[in-house]
C-alpha positions in Angstrom: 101.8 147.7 154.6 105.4 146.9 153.9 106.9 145.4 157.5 109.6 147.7 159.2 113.3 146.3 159.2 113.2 144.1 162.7 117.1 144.9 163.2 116.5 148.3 163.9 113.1 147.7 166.3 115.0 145.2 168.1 118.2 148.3 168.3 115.5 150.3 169.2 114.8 148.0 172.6 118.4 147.3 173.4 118.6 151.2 173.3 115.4 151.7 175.8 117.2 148.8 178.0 120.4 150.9 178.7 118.4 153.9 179.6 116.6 151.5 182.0 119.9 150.4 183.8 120.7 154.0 183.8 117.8 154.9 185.4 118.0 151.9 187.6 121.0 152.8 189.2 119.8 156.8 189.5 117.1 155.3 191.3 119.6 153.2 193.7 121.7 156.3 194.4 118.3 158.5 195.0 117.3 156.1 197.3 120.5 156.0 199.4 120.8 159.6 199.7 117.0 159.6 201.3 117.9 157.5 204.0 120.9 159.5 205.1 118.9 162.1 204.5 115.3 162.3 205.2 113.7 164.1 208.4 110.9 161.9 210.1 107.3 163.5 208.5 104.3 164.9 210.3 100.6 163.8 210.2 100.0 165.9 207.4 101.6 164.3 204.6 99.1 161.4 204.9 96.3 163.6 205.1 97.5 165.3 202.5 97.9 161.9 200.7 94.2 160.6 201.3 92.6 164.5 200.5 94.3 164.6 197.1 91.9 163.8 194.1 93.2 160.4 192.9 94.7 160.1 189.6 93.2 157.0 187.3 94.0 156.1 183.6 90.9 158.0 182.8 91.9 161.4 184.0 95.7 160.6 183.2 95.6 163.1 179.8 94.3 166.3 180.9 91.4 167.6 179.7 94.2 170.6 178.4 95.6 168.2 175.8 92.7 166.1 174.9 91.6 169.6 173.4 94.4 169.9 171.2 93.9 168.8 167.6 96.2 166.0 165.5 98.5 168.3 164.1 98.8 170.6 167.4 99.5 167.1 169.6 102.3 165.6 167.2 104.0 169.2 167.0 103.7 169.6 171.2 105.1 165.8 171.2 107.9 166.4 169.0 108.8 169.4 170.6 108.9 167.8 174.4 110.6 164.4 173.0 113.5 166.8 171.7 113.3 169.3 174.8 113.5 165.7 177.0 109.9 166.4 178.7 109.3 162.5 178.2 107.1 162.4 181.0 107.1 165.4 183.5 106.1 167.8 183.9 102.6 167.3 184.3 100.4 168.0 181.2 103.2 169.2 178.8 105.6 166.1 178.2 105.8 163.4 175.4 103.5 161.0 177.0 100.8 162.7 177.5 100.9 164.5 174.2 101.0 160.8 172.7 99.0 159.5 174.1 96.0 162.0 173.1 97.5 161.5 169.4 97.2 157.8 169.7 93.3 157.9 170.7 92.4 160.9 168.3 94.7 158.7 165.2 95.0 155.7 166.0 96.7 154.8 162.7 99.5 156.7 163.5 102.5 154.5 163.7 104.7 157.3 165.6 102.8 157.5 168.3 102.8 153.8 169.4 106.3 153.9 168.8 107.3 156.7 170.7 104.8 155.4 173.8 106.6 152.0 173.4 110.3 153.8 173.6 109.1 155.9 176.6 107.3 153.3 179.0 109.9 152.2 180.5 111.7 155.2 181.6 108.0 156.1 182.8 108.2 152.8 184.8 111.7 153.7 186.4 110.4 157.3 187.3 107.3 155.9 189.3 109.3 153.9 191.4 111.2 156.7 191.8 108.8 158.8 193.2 107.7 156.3 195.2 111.1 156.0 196.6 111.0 159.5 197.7 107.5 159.8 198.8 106.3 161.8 195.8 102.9 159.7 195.8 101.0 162.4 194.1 103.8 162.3 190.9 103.8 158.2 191.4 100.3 158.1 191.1 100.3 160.4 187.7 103.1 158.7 186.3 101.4 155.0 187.2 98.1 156.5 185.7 100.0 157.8 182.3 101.3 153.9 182.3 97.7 152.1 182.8 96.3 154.9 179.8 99.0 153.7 177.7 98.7 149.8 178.4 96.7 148.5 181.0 98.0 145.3 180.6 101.2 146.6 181.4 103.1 143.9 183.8 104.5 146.4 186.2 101.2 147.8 186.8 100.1 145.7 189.6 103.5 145.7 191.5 103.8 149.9 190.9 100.2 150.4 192.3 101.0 148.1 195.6 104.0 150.0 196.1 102.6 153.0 196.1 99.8 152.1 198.7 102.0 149.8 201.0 104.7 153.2 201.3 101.8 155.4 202.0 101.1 152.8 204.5 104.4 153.1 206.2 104.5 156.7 205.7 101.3 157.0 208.4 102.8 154.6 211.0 105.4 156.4 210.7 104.2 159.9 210.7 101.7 158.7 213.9 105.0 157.8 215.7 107.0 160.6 215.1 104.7 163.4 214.9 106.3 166.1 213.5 105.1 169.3 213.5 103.9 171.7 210.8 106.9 173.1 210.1 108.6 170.6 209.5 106.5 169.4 207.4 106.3 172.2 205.1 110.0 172.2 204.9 110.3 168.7 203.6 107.9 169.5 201.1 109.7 172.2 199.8 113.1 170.1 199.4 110.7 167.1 198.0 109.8 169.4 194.9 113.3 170.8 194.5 114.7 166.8 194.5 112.1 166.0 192.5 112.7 168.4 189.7 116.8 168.3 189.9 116.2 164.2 189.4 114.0 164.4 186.8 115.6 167.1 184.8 118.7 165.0 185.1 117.2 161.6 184.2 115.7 163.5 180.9 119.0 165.0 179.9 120.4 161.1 180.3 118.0 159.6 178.4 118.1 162.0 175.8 121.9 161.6 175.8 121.3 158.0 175.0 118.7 158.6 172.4 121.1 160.7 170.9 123.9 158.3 170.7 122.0 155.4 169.5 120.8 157.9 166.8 124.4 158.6 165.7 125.3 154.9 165.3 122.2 154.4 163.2 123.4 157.1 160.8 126.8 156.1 160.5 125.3 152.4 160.3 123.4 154.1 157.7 126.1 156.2 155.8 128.2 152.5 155.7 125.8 150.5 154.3 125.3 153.5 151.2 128.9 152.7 150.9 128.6 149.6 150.4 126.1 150.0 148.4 127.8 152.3 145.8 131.1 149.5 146.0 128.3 147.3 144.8 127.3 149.3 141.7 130.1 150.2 141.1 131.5 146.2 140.9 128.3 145.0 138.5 129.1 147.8 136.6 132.1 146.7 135.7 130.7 143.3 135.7 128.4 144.5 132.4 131.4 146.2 130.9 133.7 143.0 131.2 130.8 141.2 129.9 129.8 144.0 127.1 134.1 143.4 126.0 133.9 139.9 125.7 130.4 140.2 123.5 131.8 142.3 121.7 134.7 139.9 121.0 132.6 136.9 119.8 132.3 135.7 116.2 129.9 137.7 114.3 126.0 136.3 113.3 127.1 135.4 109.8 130.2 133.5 111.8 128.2 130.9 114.0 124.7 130.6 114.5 123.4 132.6 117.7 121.0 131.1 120.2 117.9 133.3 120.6 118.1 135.8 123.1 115.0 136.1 125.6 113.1 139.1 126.0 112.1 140.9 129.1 108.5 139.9 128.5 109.9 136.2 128.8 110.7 137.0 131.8 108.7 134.3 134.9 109.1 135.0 137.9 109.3 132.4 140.6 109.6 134.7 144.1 109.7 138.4 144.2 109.3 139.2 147.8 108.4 142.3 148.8 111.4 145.0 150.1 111.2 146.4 153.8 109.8 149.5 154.5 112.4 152.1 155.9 111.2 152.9 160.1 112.2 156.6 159.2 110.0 157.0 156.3 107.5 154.9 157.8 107.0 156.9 161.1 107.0 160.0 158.7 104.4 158.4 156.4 106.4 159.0 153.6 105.7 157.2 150.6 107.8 156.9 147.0 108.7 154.5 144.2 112.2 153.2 143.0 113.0 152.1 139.7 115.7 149.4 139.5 117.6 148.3 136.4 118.8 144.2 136.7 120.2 141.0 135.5 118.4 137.6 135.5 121.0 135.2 134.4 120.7 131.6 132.7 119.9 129.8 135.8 117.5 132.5 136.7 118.8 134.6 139.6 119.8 137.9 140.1 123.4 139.2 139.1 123.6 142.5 139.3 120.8 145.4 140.8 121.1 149.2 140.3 119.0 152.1 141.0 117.8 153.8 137.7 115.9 156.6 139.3 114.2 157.2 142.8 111.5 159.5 144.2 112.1 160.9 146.9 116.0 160.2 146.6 117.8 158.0 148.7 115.0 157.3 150.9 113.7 153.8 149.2 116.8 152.9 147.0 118.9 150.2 149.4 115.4 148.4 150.7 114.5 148.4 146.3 118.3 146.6 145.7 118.0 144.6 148.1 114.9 143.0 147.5 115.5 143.0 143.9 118.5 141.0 144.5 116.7 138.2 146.5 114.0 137.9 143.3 114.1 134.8 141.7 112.6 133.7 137.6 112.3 130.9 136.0 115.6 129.6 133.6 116.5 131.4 130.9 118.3 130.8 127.4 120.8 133.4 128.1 120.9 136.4 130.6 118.4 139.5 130.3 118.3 143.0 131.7 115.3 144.3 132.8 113.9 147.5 134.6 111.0 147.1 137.5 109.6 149.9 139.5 108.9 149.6 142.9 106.4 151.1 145.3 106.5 152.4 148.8 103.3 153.2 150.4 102.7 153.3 154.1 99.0 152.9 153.8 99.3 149.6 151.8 100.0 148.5 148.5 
């Protein structure tokens, strides 16, 4: 398998590291509010805490989605990546959907990229919850996180959190001793601050995702430019060159050197062209045939597409690679054709 252009992965991380300092500083404004906030709880959020079934990487996926089939699981992950359902709510969000896809295909390159992109907002949101008491939605989230990587380094730190604040939630409870009612009424504004801070947090991230998407097309849209400026410039190259051969002395006037032939061609390095991320999270394959010039010295002048299938979608990684090719010396410059293969599964 061709390997994916690292400018864009390493994009892709400086992108999921501005939605972490987002979230970051949600988290910091969350927690300020709770302590201006927040009513003293009642005995019966820690038994409600140590009575609620506990949440491990095993039961993490719902038995719901683990049903689903391939193709139902990367349409329902699609959908709530676009919808921003990353990661709540519970058993209909992106992470959970991707993670099911991962385990039933574990080829599939989308998956692990889109659980790679989403992790750390997943981290972010458990600490969240934890901020706020939510240690029901902590422990899901932390569970989602271990299912995904279980060598994950915030693991350790998010599941000591989690215990030592239900810790301090019972002293504090057993001091205060609130009643009932109280209680209840707590828990009713926990759910409602819960849902109003994740439903924003999605909407930011999504926000992000979108803009960093937009700079990669326009990235894109440039570098087609430039592209077509460089056609355009070894097309006139040939022309100028075409002129002046057509302005030398004739055969019968001076003796030509032999002229090599394509299949003279030796080549020396031809390394492979990079695999496009978009066509390789979609598993789309194609070929590209390119038309170039090896001159005397035996490097590449001048690279154009000839034709592509599908269009577009190989034709700059072809050039480009085409470009770096190097052969062996040559009597005098040759134009050759190559077609060149994309194939996700290798080859």
């Amino acid at each position: 398998m061709i390997v994916a252009n690292n400018d864009r992965h390493y994009s892709r991380l400086s992108a999921v590291k501005q939605l972490s300092a987002v979230f970051a500083l949600g988290c910091a404004l969350a927690a300020c509010g709770k302590k201006e906030d927040a009513a003293p709880a009642t005995d019966a959020a820690p038994a409600a805490a140590a009575t609620a079934p506990a949440v491990t990487a095993q039961t993490a996926v719902s038995a719901k989605v683990s049903a689903m089939s391939v193709d139902q699981l990367r349409e329902a992950a699609r959908k709530a990546y676009v919808e921003n359902r990353l990661y709540a709510p519970a058993e209909d969000n992106a992470v959970e959907y991707y993670l099911a896809l991962r385990e039933k295909a574990p080829a599939d390159a989308a998956a692990s990229s889109a659980l790679t992109d989403l992790l750390p907002m997943t981290v972010i949101a458990t600490e969240q919850s934890v901020g706020r008491e939510d240690f029901s939605e902590a422990q899901r989230l932390s569970a989602l996180i271990e299912r995904a990587d279980p060598q994950h380094p915030a693991l350790a730190r998010l599941k000591a959190s989690v215990g030592a604040a239900q810790d301090a939630l019972a002293k504090r409870t057993e001091q205060e001793k609130l009643t009932a009612e109280e209680q209840a009424k707590k828990q009713v504004e926990l759910e409602k601050q819960r849902q109003l801070q994740q439903q924003q947090q999605q909407q930011q991230a999504a926000q992000q995702l979108a803009t960093q998407q937009a700079a990669e097309r326009q990235a894109a849209t440039q570098r087609e430019a430039e592209q077509r400026a460089a056609e355009q410039r070894a097309a006139e190259q040939r022309a100028s060159e075409q002129r002046a051969a057509a302005q030398r002395p004739a055969p019968s006037e001076r003796a030509a050197p032999a002229a090599a032939a394509p299949s003279e061609l030796r080549a020396v390095s031809t390394p492979a062209p990079r695999y496009p991320p978009e066509a390789l999270r979609a598993g789309q394959s194609g070929e590209v045939q390119v038309e170039f010039t090896v001159a005397t010295d035996g490097s590449v002048t001048a690279a154009r597409v000839v034709r592509s299938n599908p269009a577009r979608v190989f034709d700059r990684e072809a050039v480009n690679a085409v470009r770096k090719w190097r052969f062996q010396p040559v009597p005098s410059p040759v134009t050759t054709r190559r077609t060149i293969g994309f194939n996700p599964g290798g080859g």
